[in-house]
Every structure is written in C-alpha cells, then in structure tokens.
ROZA-28328 format. One record per atom (N, C-alpha, C): z, x, y. Coordinates in Angstrom, 1 decimal. Layout:
N
((Z X Y))
...
END
This chain:
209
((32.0 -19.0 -19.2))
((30.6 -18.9 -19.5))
((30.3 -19.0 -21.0))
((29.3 -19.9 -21.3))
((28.7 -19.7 -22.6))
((28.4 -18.2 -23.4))
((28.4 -18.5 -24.7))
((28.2 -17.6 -25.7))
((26.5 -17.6 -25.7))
((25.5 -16.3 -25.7))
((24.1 -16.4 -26.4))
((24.2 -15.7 -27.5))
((23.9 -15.9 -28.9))
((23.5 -14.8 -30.0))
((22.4 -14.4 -30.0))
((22.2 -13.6 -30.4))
((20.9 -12.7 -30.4))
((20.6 -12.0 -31.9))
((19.6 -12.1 -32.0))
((19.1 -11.4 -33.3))
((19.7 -9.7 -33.4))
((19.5 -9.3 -34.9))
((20.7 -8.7 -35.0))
((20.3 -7.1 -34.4))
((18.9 -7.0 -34.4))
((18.0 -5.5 -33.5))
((18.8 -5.4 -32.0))
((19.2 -6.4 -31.5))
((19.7 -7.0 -30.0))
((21.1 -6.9 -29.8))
((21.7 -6.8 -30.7))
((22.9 -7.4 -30.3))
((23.6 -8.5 -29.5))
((24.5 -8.5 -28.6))
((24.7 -9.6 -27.9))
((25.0 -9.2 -26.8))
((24.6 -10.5 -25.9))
((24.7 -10.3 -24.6))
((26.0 -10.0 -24.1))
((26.4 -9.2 -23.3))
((28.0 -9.2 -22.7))
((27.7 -10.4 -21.9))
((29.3 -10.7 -21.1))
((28.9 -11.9 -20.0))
((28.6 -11.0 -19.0))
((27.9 -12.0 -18.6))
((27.4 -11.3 -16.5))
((26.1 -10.7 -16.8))
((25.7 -10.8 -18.2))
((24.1 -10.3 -18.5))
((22.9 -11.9 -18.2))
((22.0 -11.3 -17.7))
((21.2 -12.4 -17.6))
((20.0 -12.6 -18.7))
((20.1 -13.7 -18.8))
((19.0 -14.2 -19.7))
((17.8 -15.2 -19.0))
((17.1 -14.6 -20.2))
((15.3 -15.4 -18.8))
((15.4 -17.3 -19.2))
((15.0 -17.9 -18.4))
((14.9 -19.1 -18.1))
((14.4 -19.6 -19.8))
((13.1 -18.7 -20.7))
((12.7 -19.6 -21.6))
((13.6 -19.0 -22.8))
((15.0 -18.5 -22.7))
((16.0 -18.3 -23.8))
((16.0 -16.8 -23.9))
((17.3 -16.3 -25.1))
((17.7 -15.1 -25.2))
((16.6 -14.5 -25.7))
((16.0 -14.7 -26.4))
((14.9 -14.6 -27.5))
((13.9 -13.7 -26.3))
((13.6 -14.2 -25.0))
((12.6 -13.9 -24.5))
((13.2 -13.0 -23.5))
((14.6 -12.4 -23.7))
((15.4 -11.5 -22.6))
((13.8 -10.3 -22.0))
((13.7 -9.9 -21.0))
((13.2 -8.5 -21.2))
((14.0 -7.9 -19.7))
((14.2 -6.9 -19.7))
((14.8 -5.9 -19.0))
((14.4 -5.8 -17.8))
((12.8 -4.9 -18.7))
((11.8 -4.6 -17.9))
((11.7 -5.7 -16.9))
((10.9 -7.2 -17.4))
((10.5 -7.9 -16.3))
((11.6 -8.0 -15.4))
((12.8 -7.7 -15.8))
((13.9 -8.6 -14.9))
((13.6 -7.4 -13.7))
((13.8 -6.1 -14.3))
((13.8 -4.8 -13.0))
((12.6 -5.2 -12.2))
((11.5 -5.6 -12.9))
((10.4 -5.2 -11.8))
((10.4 -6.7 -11.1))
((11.1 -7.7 -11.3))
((11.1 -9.2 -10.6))
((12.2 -8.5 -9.3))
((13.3 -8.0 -9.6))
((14.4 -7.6 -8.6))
((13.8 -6.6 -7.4))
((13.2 -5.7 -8.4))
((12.4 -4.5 -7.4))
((11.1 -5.2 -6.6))
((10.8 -6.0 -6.9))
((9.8 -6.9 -6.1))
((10.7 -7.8 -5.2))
((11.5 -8.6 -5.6))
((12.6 -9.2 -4.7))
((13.1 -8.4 -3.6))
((13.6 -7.4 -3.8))
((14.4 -6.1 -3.1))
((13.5 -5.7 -2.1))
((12.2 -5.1 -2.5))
((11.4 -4.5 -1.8))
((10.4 -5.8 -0.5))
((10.4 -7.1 -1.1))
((9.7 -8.0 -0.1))
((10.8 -8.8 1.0))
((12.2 -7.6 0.8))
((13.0 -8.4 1.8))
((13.3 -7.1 2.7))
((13.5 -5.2 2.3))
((13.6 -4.5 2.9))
((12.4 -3.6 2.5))
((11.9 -3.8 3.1))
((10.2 -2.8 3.5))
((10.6 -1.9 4.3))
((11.3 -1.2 4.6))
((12.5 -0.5 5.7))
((11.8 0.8 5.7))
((11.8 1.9 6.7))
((11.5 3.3 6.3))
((12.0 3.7 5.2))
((13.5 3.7 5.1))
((14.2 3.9 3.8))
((13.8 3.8 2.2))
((13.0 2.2 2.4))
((12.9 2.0 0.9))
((11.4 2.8 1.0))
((10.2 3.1 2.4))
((9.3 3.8 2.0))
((9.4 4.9 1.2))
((10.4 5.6 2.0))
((10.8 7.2 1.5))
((11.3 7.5 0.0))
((11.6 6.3 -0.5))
((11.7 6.4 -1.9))
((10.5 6.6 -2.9))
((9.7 5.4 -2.4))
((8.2 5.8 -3.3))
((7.2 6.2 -2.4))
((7.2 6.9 -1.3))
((6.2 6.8 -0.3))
((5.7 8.8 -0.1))
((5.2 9.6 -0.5))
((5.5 10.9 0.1))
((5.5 11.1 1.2))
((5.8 12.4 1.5))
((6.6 12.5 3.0))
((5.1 12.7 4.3))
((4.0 13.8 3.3))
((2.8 13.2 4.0))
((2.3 12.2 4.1))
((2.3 11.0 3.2))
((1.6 9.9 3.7))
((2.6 9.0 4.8))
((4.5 9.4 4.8))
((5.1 8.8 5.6))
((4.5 9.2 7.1))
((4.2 10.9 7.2))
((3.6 11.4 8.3))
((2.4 10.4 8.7))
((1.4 10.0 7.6))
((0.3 9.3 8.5))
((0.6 8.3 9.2))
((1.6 7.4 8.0))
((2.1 6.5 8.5))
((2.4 6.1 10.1))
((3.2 7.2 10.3))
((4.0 6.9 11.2))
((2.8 7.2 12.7))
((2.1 8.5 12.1))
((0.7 8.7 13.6))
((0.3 7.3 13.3))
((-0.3 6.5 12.4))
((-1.2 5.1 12.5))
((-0.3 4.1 13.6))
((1.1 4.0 13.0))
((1.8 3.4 13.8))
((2.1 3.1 15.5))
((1.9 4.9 15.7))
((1.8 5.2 17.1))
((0.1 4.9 17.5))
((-0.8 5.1 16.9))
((-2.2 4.8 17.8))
((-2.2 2.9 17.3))
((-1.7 2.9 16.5))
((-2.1 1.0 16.5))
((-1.1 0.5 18.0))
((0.0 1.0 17.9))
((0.6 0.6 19.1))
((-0.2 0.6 20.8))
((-0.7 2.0 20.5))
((-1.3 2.7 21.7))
((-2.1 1.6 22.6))
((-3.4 1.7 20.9))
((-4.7 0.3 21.1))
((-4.2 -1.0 21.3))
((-3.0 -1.5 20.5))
((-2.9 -2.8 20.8))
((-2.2 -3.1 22.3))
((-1.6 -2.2 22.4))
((-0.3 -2.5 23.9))
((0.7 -3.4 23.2))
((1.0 -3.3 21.8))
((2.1 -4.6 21.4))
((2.7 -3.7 20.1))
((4.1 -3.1 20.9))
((4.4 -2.9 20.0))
((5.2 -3.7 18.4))
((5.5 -4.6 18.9))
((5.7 -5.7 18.0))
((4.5 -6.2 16.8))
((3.7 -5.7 17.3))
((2.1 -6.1 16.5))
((1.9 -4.6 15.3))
((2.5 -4.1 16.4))
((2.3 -2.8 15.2))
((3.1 -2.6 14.2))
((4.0 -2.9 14.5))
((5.4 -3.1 13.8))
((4.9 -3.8 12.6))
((4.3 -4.4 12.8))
((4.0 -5.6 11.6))
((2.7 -4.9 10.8))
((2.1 -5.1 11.5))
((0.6 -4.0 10.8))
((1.4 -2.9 9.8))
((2.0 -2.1 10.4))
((2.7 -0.8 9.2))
((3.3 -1.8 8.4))
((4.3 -2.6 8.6))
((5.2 -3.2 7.4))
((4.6 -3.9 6.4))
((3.2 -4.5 7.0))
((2.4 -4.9 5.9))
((2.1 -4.2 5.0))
((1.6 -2.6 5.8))
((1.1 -1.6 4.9))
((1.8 -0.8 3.9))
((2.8 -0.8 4.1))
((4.2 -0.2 3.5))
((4.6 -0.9 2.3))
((4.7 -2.7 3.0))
((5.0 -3.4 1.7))
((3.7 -3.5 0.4))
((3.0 -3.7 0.7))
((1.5 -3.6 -0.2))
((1.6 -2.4 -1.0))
((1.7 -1.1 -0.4))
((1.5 0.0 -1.0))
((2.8 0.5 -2.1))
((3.9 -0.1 -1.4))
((4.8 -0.3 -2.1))
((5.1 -1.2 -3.8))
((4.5 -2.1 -3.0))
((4.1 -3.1 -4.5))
((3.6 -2.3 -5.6))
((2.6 -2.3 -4.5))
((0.9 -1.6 -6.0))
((1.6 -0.3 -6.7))
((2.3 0.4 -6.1))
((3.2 1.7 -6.0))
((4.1 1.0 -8.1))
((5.1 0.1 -7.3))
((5.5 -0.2 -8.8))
((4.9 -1.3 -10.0))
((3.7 -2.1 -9.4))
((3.2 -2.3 -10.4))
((2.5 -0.7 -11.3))
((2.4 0.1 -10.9))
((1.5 0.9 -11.3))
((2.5 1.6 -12.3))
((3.3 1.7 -11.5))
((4.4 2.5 -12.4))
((5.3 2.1 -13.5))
((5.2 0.6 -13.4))
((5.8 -0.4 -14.7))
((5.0 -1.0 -15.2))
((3.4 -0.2 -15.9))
((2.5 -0.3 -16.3))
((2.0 -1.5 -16.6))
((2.3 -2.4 -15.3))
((1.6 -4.0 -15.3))
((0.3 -4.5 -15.0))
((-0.5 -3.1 -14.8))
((-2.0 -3.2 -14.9))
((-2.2 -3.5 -16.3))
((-3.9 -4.3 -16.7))
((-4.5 -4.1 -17.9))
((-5.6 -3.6 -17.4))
((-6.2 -3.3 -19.1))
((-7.7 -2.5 -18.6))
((-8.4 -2.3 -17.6))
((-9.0 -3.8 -17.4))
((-9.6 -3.7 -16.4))
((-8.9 -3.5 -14.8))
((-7.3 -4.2 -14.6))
((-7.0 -3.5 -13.7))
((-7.1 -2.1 -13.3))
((-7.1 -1.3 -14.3))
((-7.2 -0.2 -14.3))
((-8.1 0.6 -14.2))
((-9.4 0.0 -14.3))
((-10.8 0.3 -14.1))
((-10.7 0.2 -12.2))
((-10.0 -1.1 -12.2))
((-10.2 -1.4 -10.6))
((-9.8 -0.1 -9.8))
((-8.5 0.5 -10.3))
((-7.5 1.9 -9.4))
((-8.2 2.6 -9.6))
((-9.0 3.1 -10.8))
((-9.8 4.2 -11.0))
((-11.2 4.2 -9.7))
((-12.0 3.1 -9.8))
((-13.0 2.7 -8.3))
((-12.3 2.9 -7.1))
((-10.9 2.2 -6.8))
((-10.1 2.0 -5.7))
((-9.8 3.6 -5.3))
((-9.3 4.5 -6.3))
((-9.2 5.5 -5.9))
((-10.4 6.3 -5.7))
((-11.6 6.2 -6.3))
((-12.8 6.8 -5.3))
((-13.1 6.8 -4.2))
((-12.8 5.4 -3.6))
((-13.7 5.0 -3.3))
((-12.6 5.3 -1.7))
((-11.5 4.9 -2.1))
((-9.9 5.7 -0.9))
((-11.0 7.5 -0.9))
((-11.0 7.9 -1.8))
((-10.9 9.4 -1.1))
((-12.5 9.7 -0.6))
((-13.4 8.9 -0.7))
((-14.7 8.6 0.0))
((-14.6 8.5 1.6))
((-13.3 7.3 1.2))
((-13.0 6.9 3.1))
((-12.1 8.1 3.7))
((-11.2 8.7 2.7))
((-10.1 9.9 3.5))
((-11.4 11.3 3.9))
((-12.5 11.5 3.0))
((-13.3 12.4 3.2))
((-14.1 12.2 4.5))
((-14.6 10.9 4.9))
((-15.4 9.9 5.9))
((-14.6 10.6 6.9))
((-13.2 9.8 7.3))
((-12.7 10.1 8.3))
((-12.4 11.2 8.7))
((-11.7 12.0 8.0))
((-12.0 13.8 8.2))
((-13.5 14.5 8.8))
((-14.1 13.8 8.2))
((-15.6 14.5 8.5))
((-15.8 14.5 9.6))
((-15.8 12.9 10.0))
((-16.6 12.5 11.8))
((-15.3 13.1 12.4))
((-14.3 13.4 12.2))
((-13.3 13.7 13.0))
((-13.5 15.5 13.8))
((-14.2 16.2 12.3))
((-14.2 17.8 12.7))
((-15.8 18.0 13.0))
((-16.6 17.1 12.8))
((-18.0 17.0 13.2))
((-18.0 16.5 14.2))
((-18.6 17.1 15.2))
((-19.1 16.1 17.1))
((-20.1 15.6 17.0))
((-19.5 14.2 16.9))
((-21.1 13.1 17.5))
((-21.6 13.0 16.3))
((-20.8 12.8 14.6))
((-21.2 12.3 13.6))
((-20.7 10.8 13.4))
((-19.4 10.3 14.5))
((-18.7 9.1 14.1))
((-19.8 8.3 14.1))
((-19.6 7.8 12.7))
((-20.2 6.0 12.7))
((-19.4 4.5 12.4))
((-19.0 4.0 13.6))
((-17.9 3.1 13.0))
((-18.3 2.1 12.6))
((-19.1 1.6 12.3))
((-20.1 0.5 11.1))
((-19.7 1.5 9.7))
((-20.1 2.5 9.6))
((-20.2 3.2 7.6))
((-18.5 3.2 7.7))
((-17.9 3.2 8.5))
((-16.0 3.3 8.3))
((-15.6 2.5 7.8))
((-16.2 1.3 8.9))
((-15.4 -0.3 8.4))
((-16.1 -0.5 7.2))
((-16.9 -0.1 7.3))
((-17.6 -0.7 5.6))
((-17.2 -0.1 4.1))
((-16.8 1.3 4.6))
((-15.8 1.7 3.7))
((-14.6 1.3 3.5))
((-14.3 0.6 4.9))
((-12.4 -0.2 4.9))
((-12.1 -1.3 4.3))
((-13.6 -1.6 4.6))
((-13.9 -3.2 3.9))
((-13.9 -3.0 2.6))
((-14.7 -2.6 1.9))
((-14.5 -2.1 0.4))
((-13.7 -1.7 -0.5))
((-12.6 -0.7 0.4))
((-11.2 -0.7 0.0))
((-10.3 -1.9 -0.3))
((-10.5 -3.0 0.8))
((-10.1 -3.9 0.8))
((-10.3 -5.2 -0.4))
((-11.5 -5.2 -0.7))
((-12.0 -6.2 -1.6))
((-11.2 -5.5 -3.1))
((-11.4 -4.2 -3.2))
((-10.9 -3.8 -4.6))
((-9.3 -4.0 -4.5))
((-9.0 -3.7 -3.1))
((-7.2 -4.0 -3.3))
((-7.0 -5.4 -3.8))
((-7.6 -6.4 -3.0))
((-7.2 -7.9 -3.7))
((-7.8 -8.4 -5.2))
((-8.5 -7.7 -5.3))
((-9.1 -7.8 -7.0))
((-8.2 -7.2 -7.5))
((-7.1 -5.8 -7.4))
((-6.2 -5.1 -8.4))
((-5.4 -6.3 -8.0))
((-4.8 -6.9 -6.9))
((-3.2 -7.6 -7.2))
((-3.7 -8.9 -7.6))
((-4.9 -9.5 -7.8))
((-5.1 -11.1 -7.6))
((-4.3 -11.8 -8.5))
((-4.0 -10.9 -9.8))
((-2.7 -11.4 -11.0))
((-1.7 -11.4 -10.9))
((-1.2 -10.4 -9.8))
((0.3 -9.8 -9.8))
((1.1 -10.7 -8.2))
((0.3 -10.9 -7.0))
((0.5 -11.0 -5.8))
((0.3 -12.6 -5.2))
((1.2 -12.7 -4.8))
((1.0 -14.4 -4.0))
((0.0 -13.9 -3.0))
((-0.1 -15.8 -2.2))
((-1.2 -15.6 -1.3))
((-0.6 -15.0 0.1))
((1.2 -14.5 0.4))
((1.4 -14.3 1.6))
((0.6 -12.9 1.4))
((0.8 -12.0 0.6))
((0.7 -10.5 0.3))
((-0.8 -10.6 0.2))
((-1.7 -11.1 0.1))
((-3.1 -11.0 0.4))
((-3.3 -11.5 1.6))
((-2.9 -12.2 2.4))
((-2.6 -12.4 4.2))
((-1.9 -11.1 4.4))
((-1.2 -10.5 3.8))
((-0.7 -9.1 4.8))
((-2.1 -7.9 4.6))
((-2.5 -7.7 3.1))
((-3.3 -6.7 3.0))
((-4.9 -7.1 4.1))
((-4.9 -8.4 4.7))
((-6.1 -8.9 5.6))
((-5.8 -8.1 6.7))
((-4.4 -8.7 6.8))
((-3.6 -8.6 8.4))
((-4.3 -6.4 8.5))
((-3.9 -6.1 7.6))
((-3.7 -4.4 7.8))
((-5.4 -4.0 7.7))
((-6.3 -4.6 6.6))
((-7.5 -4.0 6.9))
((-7.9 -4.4 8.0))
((-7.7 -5.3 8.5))
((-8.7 -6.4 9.3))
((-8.5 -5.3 10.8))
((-7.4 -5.0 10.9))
((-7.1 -4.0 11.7))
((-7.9 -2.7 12.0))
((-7.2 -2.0 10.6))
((-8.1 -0.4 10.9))
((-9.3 -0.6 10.5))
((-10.3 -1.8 9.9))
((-11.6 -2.0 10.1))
((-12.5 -2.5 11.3))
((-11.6 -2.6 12.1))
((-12.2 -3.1 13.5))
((-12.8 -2.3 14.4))
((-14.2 -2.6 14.4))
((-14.6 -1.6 15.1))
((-14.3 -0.9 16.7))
((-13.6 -1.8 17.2))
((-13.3 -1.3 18.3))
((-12.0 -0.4 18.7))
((-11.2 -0.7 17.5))
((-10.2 0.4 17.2))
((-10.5 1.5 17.0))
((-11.6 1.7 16.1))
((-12.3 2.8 15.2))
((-13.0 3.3 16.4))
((-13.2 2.9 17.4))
((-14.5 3.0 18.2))
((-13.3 4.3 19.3))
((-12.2 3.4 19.6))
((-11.2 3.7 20.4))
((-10.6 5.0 19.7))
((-10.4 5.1 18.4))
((-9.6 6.0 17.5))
((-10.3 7.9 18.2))
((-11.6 7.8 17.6))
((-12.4 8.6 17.5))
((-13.2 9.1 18.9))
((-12.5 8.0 20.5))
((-13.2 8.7 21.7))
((-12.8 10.0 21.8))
((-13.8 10.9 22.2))
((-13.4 12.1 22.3))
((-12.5 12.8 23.2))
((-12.6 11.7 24.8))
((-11.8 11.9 25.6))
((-10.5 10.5 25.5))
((-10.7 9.9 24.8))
((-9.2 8.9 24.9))
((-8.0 9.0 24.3))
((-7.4 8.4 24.8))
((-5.6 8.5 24.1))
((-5.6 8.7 22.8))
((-6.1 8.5 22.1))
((-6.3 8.0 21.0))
((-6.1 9.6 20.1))
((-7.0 10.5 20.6))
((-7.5 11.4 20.0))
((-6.3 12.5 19.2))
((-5.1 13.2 20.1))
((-3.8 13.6 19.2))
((-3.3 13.3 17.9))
((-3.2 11.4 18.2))
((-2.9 11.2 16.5))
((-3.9 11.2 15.4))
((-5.6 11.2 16.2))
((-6.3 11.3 15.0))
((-6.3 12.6 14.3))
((-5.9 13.4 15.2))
((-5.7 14.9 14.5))
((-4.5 15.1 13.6))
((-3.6 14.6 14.0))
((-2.5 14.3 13.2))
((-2.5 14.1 11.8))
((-3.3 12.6 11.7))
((-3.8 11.7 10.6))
((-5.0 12.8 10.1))
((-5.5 13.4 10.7))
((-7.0 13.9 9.7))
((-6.0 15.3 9.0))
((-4.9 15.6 9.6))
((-4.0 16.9 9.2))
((-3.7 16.8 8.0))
((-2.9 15.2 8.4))
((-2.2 14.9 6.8))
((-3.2 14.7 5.8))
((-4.3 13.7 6.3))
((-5.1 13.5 4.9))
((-6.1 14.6 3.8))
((-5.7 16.1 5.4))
((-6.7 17.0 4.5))
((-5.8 17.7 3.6))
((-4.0 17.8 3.9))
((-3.5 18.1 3.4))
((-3.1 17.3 1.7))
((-2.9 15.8 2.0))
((-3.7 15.1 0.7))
((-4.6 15.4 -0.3))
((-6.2 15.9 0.5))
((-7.0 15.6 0.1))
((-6.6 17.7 -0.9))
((-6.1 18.5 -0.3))
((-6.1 19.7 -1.0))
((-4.8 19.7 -1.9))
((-3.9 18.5 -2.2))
((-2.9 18.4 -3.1))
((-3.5 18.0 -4.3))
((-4.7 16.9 -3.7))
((-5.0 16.2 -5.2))
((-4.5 14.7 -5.4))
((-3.9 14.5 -4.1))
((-2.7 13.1 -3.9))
((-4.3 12.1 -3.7))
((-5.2 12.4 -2.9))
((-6.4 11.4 -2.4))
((-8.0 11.7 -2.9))
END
C-alpha cells in the first residue's frame, strides 16, 4: 500500500487507515463514523441495535404498537416491517442528532417536531383516560403533522427509500381506521392501548416527550 503525508497538526496515516475519496487533506473521522453508523444501522435495525439508542420505555411501546399493528392488520409480516421502519428512522434521526449534523434551522424543525410529538403523546393519553372524547380526524392530523416535520428534518440527511419508510409507518398509525380500531372500547385492541398510554405517560413524567 501506498504512502499518504499529512500536514504536520495530522501526522500520518498508519496503513489500514482510510482516507476520504477527495484526498488526505479532507480525512474526517467523524464523517467516516457517522457514514459506517448509518451503513451498520440500515443493514441491522435488529432489537439489539434498538436497545442501544432506543430507551427501554419507548422499546416497551414499541413492542405493544407491534402487537396491535399485527392484531389490526392480520399480517404479521406487515408489522414486522411497519416497526423496522420505525426503529430504523428513529434510529437515524437518533444519530444525526447526536453527531450534531443538524443546522439551525434543522434544529428549529426538532424544537417544533418535539412540540408538536408531545401534543400527539398528550392527545392520545387524553381520549384514552377520557370516555367518548376519541377524535380520530384531530389524531391523524396530528400524525400527519408529525410526519411532514419529520421529512423536512431528514430531507438533507436521508435518501428517498427512508422517506418511503417514514410514509410506510405514518401512513399507518394515521389511518383512521386503525385509530378507530385502536381506541374501541370493547375491541381487541384496547390492552395494548393501555400499555402504550402507560408508557407514554411515564415518558411524558420523565421529560423524555
């Protein structure tokens, strides 16, 4: 293998070190970790890699969503996919956020995105411990909303499959007939919403939502 020199702040590369495509000059670390950690994470989206940046309450909702999306769809293979989309997305946003690859105004967007999440975690809690307040029009509209600001935070950071996955997952828990299904008072459905309203209130009194 070839020799790179490097300016003298740098020192020199050992072999087996990599260098970026536009020369030594333009080495950065950082990008390299967060290209790998992006690589890494869009090939195992696994429980495992959740559990690493995922907390163990939000793994909990996770997993009740999992079971009522399965419940409503009858496919469990459908659901399967719905969580991994959700896992991988949140995962992303998880380390863009943390390898401070937002700018300003991204960051305007997470500051909105996060109101506007604990608006919807407050929503569903509410019609959940309130009888006969569900409105599944003001939900999805709140899911919807969520959604538009998620693809405005990644639109710089994220290909077009990973905005097909964040569709795939709103398009889902904004449907009203899920929502409709989620919140019968007498249907299947109802166990895990207590579940899910458990964890989110326990969220919502950590300060996590």
């Amino acid at each position: 293998a070839g020799t790179c020199s490097m300016d003298s702040d740098s020192g020199e590369l050992s072999e087996g070190e990599l260098v970026s495509p536009a020369g030594p000059d333009c080495f950065s670390s950082k990008n390299l970790a967060l290209q790998a950690q992006k690589k890494i994470l869009s090939k195992m989206a696994t429980k495992t890699m959740a559990n690493m940046l995922i907390d163990d309450t939000s793994s909990e909702i996770f997993d009740e969503l999992y079971k009522v999306t399965k419940e409503h769809t009858r496919n469990k293979k459908e659901a399967h996919k719905i969580m991994k989309d959700l896992i991988k997305v949140a995962i992303k946003i998880g380390i863009l956020y943390r390898n401070n690859q937002f700018n300003h105004e991204e960051l305007e967007i997470v500051d909105k995105f996060r109101k506007k999440l604990n608006q919807t975690a407050m929503t569903i809690v509410s019609f959940y411990e309130v009888e006969y307040t569900f409105d599944r029009n003001v939900l999805a509209e709140l899911l919807n909303e969520c959604k538009d600001l998620v693809h405005e935070l990644v639109d710089r950071h994220l290909t077009a499959r990973s905005h097909g996955r964040i569709n795939h997952v709103f398009n889902h828990f904004a449907d009203v007939e899920f929502l409709t299904a989620l919140y019968s008072l007498d249907g299947d459905c109802r166990p895990y919403l207590k579940k899910i309203c458990d964890g989110i209130n326990k969220l919502l009194d950590e300060k996590i939502l």
